[in-house]
C-alpha positions in Angstrom: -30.5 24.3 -49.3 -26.9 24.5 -48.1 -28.8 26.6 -44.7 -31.2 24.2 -43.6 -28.1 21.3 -44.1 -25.8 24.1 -42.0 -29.3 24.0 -39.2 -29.8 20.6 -39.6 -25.7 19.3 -38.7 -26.2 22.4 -35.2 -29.0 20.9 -34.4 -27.7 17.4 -34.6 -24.6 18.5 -32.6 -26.6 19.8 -30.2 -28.3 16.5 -29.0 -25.3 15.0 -29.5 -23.6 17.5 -26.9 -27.1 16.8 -24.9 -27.1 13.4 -25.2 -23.7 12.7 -24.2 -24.0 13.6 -20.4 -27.8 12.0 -20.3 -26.1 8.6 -21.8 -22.9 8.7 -19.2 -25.3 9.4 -16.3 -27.4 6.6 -17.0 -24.6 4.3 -17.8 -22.5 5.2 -14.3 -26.1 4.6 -12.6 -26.8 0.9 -14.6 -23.0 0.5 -13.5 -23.8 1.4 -9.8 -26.8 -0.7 -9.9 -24.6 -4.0 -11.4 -22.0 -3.4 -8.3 -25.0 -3.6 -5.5 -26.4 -6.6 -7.1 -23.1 -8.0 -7.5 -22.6 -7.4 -3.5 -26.0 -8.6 -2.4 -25.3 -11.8 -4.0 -22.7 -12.0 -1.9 -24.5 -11.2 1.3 -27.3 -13.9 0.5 -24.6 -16.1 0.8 -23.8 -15.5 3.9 -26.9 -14.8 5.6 -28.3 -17.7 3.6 -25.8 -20.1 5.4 -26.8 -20.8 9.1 -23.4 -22.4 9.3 -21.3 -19.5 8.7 -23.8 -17.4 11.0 -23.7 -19.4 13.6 -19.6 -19.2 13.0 -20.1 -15.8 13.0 -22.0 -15.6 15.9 -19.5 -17.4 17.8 -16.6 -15.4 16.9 -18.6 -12.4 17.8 -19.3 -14.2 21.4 -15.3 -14.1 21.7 -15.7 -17.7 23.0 -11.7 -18.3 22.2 -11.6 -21.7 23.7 -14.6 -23.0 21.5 -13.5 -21.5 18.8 -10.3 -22.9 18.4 -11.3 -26.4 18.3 -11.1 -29.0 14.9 -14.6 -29.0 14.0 -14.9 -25.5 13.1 -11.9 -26.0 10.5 -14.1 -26.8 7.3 -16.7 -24.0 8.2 -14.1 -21.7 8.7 -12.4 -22.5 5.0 -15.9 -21.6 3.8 -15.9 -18.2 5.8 -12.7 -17.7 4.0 -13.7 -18.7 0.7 -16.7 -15.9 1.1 -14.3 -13.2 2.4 -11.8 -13.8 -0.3 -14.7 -13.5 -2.8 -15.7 -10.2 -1.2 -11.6 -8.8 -1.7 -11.5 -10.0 -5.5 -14.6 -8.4 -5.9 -13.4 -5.2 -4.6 -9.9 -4.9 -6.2 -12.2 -5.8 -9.7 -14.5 -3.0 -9.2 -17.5 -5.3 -9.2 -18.6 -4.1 -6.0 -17.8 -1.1 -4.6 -15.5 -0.9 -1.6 -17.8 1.8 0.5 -20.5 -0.9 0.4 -18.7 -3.9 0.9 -16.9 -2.1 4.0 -19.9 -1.5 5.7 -21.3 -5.1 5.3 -18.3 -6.6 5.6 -16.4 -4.8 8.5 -16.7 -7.0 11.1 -16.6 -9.9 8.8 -12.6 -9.1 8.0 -12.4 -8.1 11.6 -12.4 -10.7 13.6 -9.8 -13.0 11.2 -7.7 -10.6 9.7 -7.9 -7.3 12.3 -8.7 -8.7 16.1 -6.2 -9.5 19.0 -3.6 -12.1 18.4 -5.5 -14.4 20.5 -8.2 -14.7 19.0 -6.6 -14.3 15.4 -4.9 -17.8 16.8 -7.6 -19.3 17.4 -9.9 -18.4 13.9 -6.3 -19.5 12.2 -6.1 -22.4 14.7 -6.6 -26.3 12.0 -6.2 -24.1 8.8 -2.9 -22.2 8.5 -0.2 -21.6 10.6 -0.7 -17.5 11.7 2.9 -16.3 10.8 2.2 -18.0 7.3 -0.9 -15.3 7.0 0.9 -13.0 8.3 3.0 -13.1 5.9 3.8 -9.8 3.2 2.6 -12.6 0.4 0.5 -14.7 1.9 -2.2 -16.5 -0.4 -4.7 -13.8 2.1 -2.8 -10.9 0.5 -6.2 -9.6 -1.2 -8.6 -10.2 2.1 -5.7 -8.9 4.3 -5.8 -5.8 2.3 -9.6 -5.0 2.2 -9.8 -5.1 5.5 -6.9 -3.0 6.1 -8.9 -0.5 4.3 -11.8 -1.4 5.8 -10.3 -0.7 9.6 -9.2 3.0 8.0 -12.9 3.6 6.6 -14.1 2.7 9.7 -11.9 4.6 12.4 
């Protein structure tokens, strides 16, 4: 009796010891899975919006004069909005920062990363520039991400 309780507690350690690494893979894949969803909710938004592609598109046409102008200001607040979204995500770990890099690059780019000029102009109606630029700037977290993503990238 006190053998087959002796086989019967080895044999229970043993899927335990089994089971262990099976249970952490899945839950590092379901984990993985959350983070890609979490980012291509993110991504519908903005390729959802034709008014933040067609922003897009114009920064991207380097159009600096156009650009600049007053009646971009409240499409560009809601380019913001999406990029600081993107950041919190990041530094939360809801999204990993690989992923959001390569969606995102250009995104961070142009406002946070591009010549002064044109940095000017996206920050032209909406803040003053030396206010972003600024070591605690309400942008900390977007200016930040795309720091890192300009490393990842190079």
């Amino acid at each position: 009796m006190e053998t087959v309780k002796q086989i019967i507690l080895i044999i229970g350690g043993l899927v335990g010891t089994i089971s262990l690494p099976i249970g952490l893979y899945q839950y590092h894949r379901q984990q993985k899975f959350k983070r890609l969803q979490n980012l291509s909710f993110i991504w519908r938004k903005f390729i959802d919006s034709q008014e933040l592609l067609e922003l897009f598109d114009l920064m991207n046409s380097e159009k600096i004069e156009e650009f600049s102008k007053q009646e971009y200001s409240k499409s560009k607040l809601k380019y913001l909005a999406l990029l600081e979204e993107v950041a919190l995500f990041v530094k939360e770990f809801e999204v990993d920062k690989e992923y959001a890099s390569y969606l995102f690059y250009w995104h961070f780019y142009f406002v946070f990363n591009e010549k002064e000029a044109f940095r000017k102009a996206f920050w032209n109606h909406i803040d003053e520039l030396r206010d972003v630029d600024a070591s605690n700037s309400h942008w900390e977290i977007s200016k930040q991400f795309a720091k890192g993503c300009k490393k990842i990238h190079q």
